[in-house]
C-alpha positions in Angstrom: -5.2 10.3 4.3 -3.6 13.1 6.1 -3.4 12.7 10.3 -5.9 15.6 11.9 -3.7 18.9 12.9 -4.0 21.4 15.6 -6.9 23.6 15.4 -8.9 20.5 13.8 -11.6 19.1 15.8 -11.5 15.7 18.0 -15.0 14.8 18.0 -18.2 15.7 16.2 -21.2 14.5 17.5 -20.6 11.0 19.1 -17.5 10.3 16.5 -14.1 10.4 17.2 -11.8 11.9 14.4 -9.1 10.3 13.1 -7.7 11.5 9.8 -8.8 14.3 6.9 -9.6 12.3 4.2 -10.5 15.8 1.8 -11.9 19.5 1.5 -14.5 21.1 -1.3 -17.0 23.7 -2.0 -19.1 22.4 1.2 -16.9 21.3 3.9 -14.3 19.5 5.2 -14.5 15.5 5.4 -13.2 13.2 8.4 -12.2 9.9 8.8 -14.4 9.4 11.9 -15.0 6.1 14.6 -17.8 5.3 16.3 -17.6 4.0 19.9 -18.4 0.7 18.6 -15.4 1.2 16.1 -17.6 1.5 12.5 -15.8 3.7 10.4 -17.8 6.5 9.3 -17.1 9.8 6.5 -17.7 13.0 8.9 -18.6 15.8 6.9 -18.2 19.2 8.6 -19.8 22.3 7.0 -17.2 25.4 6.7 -17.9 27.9 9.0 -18.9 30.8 6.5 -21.9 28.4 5.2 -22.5 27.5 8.6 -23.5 31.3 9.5 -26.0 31.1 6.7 -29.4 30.9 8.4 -31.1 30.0 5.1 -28.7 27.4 4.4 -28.7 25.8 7.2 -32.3 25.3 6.7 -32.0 23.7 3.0 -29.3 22.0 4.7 -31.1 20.0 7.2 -34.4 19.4 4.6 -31.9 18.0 2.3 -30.1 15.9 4.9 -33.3 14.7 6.0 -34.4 13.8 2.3 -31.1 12.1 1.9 -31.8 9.9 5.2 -34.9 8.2 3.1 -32.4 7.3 0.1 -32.1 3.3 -0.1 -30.9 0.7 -2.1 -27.7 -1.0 -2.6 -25.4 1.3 -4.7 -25.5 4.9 -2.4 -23.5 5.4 0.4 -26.2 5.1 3.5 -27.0 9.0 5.7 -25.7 7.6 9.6 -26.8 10.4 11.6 -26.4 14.5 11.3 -27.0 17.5 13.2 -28.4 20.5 11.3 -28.2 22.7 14.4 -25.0 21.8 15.5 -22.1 24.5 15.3 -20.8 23.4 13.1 -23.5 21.5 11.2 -22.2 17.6 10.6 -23.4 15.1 8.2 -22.1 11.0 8.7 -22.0 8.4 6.0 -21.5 4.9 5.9 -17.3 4.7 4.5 -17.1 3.5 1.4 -13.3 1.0 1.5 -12.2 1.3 -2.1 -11.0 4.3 -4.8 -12.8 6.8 -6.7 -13.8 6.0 -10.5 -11.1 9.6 -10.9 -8.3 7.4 -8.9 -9.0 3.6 -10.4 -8.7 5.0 -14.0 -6.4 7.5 -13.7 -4.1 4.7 -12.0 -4.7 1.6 -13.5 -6.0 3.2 -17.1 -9.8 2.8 -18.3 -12.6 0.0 -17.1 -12.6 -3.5 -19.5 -16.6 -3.3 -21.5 -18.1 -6.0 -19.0 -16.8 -4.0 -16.0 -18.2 -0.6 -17.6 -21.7 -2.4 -17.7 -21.8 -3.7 -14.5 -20.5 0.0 -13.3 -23.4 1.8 -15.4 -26.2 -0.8 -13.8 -25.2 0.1 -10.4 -25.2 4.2 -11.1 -28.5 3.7 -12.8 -29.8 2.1 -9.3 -28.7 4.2 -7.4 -29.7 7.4 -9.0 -33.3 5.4 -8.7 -33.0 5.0 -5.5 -32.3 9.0 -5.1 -34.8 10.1 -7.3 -37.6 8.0 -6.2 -37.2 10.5 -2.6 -37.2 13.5 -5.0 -33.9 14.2 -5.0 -31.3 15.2 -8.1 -27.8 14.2 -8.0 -27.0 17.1 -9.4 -22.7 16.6 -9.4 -22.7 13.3 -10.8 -19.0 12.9 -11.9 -16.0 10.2 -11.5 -15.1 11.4 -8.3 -18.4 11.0 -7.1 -18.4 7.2 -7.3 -16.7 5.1 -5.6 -15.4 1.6 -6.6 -16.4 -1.0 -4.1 -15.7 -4.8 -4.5 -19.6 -5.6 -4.4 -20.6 -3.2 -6.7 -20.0 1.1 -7.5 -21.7 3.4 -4.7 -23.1 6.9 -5.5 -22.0 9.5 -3.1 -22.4 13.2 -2.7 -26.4 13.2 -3.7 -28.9 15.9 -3.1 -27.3 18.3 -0.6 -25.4 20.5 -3.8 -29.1 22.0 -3.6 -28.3 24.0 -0.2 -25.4 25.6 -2.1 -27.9 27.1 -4.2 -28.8 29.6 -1.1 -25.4 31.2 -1.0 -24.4 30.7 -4.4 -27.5 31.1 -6.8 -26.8 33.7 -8.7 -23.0 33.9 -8.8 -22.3 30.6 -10.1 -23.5 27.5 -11.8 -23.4 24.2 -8.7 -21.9 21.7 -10.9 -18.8 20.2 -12.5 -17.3 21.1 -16.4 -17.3 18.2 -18.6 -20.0 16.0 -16.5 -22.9 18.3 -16.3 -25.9 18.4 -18.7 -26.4 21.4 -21.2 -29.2 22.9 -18.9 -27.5 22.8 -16.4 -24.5 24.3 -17.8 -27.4 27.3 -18.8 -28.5 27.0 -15.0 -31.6 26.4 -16.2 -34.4 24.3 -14.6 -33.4 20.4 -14.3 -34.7 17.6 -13.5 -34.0 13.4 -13.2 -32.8 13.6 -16.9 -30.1 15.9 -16.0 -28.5 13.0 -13.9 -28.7 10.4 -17.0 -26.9 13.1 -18.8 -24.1 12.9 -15.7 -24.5 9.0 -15.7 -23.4 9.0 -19.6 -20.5 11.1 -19.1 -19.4 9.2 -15.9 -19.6 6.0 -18.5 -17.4 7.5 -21.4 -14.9 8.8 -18.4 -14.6 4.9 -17.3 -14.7 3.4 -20.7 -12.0 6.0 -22.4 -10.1 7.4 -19.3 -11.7 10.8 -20.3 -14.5 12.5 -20.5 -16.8 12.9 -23.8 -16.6 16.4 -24.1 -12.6 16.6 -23.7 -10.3 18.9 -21.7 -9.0 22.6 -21.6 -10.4 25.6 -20.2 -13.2 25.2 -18.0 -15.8 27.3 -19.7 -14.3 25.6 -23.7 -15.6 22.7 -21.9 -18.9 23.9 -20.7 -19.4 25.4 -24.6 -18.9 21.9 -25.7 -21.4 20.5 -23.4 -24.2 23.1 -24.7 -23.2 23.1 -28.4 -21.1 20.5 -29.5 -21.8 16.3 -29.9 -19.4 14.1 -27.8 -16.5 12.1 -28.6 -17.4 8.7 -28.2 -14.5 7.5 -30.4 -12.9 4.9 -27.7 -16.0 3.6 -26.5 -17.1 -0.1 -27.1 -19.4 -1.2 -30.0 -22.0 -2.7 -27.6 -21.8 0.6 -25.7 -22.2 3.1 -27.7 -25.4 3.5 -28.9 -26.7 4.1 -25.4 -24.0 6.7 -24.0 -24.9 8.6 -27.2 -29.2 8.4 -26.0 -27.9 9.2 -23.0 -26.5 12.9 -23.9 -28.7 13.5 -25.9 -28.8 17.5 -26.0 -32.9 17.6 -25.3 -33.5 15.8 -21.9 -36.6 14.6 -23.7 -34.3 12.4 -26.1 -32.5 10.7 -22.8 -33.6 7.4 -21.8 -35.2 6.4 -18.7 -33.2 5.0 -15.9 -35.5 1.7 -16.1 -34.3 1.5 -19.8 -30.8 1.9 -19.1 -30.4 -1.3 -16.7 -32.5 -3.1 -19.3 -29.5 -2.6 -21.7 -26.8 -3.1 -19.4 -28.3 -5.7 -17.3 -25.5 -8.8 -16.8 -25.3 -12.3 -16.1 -24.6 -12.7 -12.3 -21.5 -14.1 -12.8 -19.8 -10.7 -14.5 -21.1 -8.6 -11.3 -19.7 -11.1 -8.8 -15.6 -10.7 -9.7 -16.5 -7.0 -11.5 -13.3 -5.1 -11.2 -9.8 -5.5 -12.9 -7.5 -7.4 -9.9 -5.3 -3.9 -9.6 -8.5 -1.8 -8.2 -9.5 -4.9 -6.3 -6.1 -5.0 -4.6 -6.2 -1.1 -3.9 -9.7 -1.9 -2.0 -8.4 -4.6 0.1 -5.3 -2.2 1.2 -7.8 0.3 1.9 -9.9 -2.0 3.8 -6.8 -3.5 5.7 -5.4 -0.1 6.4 -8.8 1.1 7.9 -10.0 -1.7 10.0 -6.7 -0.9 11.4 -7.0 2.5 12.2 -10.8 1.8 13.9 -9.5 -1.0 16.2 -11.2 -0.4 19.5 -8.5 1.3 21.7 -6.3 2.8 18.6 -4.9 5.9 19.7 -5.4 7.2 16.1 -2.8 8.1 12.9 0.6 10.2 14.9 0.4 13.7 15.3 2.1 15.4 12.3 4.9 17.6 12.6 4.4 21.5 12.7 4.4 23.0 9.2 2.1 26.0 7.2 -1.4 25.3 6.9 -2.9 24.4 3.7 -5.4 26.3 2.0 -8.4 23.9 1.5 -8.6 22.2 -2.5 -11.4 23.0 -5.0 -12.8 19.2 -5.0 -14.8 17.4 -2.1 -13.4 13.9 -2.1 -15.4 11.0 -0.3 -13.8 9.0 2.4 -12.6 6.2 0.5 -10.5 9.2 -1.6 -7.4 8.8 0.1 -5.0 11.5 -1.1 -2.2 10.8 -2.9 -0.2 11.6 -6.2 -2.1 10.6 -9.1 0.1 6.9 -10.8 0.5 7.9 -13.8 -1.3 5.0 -15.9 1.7 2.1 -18.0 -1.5 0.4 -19.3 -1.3 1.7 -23.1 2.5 2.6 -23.0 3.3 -0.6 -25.7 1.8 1.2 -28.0 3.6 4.4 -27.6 6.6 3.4 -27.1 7.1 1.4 -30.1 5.2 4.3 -31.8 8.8 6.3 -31.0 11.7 3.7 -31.6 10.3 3.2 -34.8 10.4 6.9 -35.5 13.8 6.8 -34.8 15.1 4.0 -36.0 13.7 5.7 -39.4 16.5 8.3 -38.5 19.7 6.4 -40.4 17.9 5.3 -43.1 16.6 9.0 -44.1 20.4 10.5 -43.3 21.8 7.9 -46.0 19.2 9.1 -48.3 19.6 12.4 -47.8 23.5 12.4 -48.3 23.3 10.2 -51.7 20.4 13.0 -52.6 23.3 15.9 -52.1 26.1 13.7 -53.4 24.1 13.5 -57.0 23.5 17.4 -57.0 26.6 17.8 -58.9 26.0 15.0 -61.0 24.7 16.4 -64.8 22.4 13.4 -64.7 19.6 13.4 -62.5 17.9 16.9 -62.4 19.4 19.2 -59.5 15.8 20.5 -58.5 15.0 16.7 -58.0 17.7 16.4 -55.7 17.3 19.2 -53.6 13.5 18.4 -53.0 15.0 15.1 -51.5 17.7 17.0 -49.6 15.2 19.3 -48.0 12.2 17.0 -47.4 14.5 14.6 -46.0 15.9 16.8 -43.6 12.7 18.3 -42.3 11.2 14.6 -42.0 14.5 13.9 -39.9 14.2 16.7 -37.6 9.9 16.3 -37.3 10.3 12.6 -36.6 13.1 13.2 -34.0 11.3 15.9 -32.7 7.6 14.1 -32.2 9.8 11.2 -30.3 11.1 13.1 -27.9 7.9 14.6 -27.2 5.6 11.2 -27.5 8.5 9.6 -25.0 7.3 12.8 -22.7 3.4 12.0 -23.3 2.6 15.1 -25.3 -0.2 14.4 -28.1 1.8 16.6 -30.6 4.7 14.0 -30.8 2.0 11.3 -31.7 0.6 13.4 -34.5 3.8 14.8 -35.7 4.6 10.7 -36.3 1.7 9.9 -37.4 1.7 12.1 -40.4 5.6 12.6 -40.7 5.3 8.8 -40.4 3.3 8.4 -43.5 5.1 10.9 -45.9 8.5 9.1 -45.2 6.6 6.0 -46.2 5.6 7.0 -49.3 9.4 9.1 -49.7 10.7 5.3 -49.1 9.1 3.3 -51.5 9.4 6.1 -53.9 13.4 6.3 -53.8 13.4 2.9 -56.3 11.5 4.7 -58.8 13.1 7.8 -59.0 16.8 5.8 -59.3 15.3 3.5 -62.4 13.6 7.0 -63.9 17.2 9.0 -64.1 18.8 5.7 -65.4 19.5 3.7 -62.3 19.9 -0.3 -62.9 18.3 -3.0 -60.7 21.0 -4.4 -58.8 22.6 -4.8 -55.5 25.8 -4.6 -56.8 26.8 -0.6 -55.7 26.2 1.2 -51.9 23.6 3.4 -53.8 21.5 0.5 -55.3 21.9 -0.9 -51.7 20.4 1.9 -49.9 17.8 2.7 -53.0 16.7 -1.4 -52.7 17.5 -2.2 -49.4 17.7 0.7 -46.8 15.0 3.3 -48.5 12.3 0.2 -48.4 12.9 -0.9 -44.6 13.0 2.9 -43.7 9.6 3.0 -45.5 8.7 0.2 -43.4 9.7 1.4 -40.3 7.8 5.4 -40.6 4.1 3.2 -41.9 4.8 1.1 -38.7 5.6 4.4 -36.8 2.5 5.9 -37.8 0.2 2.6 -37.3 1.4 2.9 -33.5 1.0 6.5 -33.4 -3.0 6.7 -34.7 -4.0 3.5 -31.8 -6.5 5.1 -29.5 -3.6 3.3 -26.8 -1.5 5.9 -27.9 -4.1 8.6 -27.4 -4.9 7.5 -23.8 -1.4 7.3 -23.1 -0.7 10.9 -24.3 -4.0 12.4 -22.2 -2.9 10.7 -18.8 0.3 12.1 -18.5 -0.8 14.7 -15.7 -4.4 13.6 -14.9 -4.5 14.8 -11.2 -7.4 16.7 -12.4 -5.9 20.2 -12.2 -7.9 23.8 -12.8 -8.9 22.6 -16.7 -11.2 20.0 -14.7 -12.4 21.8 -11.5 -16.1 23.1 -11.1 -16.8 27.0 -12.1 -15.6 28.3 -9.0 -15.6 25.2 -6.3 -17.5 22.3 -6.5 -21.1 22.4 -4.5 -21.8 18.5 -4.4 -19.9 18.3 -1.6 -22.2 16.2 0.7 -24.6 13.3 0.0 
């Protein structure tokens, strides 16, 4: 949470500011206190929406929708002021990370945690459309991890954007909206089960179904291509696939979704790994410090350049920070590169004896020079896709996986080419030692190298290595659900 700067404001309404918690499409959101000292999210409209008579109007029936939503897993409408200059919205605060911050810190939700998580959205988004309201930005930062349960925040007002913005842009996020929405078509209550089964994959996988890259690759994905559902559970499975479904007919109702992930009571009471649950109760310490009756606030920063506001609304329990990046599945990388290169020696020796026979009349020299050459290049590719698996780049993990598997088979093969050109079986010379000995635990070594390499561990590993959700994930343009 950054302190508030000169030029922000104090006060909105009856609530005292005491730290910028984030900025999106929408607005700018506080850390505010209320004279009682309840910590509430303040979310202040930018100015150039604010002059927008006809959004201010869609503003304040959406707010005013958004007061009726109930039930336990959305983050409760305080009070707001349509009128006020600037408008102002307050939410109940929310002490505990984003789905975006849990996962891409601690790495992807255990199966009983994902079902509990997929329960409480499906409630939720119950609860908002039984007032008539869409979601409409459903995504990972738009739920927040609490130790009772997930809230759904941001619902409902994205709509307003739709004044200023209706036919410049499409008002959602890349990789978590539903193909008609991505067409800007008409939506409706299925659009959000779409969102709820990309929010599901996200949690279960670390990333989303329809992958990564340019914002609009992503979008074509959505509209045209089936998702990847490769590291999601068995039990799971079957449902996030009904869920985007590509027709909104073919989606599944919200009542049969919590029939299929319904729990024991047990699993929902201690739901979250113990590393999110000790990042809530730092929040929760750290803000029921900061709201103490008679706190003077967070110090007043030092003087440096303004920043221009981010892309991405974040929600108060969002704190900003560098995104960990995630040791969860780094076992299986790791070892995925020593072995690579302890497959190094073994190949060299090969390779030598290889050029050492090419001027021996017995074996035949085109033979040996396939050896020399393929030995070298699996040297250098195996070398090479260490380095860059050690760095998290997905290239080194499929440059060992299949260099991996043709040293294997260039291993175990070295014992019958030696007894073909008139080798003997024995230990008894350095070149049956390294044909017998070294050539089969070099083999062993690359197959090992390659089983590591193809582990979906390996996979997440290599797609978290700069997960702060940079331009590749951000909305066309800036986000709209910036406000419940």
């Amino acid at each position: 949470m950054d302190p508030v700067r000169d030029g922000d404001p104090r006060r909105i309404g009856p609530y005292r500011l005491i730290g910028q918690l984030g900025s999106g499409g929408m607005g700018r959101v506080f850390l505010g206190r209320s004279r009682g000292g309840r910590a509430v999210a303040v979310k202040v409209v930018h100015a150039e929406l604010a002059g927008d008579a006809e959004f201010r109007r869609r503003f304040a029936a959406e707010v005013e929708a958004a007061r009726r939503v109930g039930g336990f897993y959305t983050a409760e409408v305080i009070d707001a002021d349509a009128d006020a200059d600037p408008p102002w919205l307050a939410t109940a605060y929310i002490p505990g990370p984003s789905l975006a911050e849990a996962v891409t810190g601690h790495g992807p939700l255990p199966s009983a945690a994902v079902r509990v998580l997929g329960a409480g959205l499906a409630e939720g988004l119950a609860a908002i459309h039984s007032t008539g309201l869409i979601h409409r930005d459903l995504t990972h930062r738009n739920v927040i991890l609490a130790d009772d349960g997930p809230r759904v925040i941001d619902f409902g007002i994205a709509k307003a954007l739709d004044t200023v913005h209706l036919s410049t842009r499409v008002i959602g996020t890349p990789g978590f909206m539903s193909p008609e929405q991505a067409r800007a078509g008409q939506i409706g209550p299925e659009s959000d089960v779409f969102s709820l089964g990309c929010v599901l994959a996200y949690a279960a996988t670390g990333t989303g179904p329809f992958g990564g890259g340019r914002a609009d690759l992503v979008v074509y994905r959505v509209v045209h291509e089936e998702p990847d559902l490769g590291g999601v559970p068995a039990d799971l499975a079957p449902l996030l696939r009904a869920c985007l479904a590509k027709s909104p007919a073919d989606r599944p109702r919200l009542d049969d979704v919590l029939d299929r992930l319904e729990t024991p009571d047990a699993a929902a009471t201690r739901w979250l790994p113990p590393d999110i649950t000790a990042m809530i109760t730092d929040r929760r310490t750290a803000i029921r410090t900061l709201t103490r009756p008679g706190d003077p606030g967070p110090p007043k920063p030092p003087a440096r350049a303004p920043e221009p506001p981010g892309p991405s609304a974040r929600h108060a329990g969002e704190a900003e920070r560098p995104a960990a990046a995630s040791e969860h599945d780094g076992g299986a990388a790791t070892a995925a590169a020593t072995l690579a290169l302890l497959c190094l020696p073994g190949l060299l020796a090969m390779v030598f004896q290889a050029a050492a026979l090419l001027l021996d009349p017995g074996p035949p020299v085109w033979l040996m020079l396939a050896n020399v050459m393929v030995g070298v290049a699996e040297a250098v590719v195996l070398a090479t896709g260490a380095l860059l698996l050690f760095r998290r780049h997905a290239a080194g993990r499929w440059m060992i996986a299949v260099t991996g598997g043709a040293v294997a088979l260039h291993g175990m093969s070295a014992s019958m080419q030696y007894l073909l050109t008139g080798g003997r079986l024995t230990l008894e010379t350095p070149v049956s030692v390294l044909i017998f000995v070294i050539a089969p635990l070099t083999a062993l070594a690359a197959a090992g190298a390659m089983l590591m390499a193809l582990l979906p561990s390996t996979g997440r590993w290599c797609l978290r290595r700069s997960r702060a959700e940079g331009p590749a994930r951000q909305a066309l343009g800036q986000r709209g659900g910036a406000m419940p």
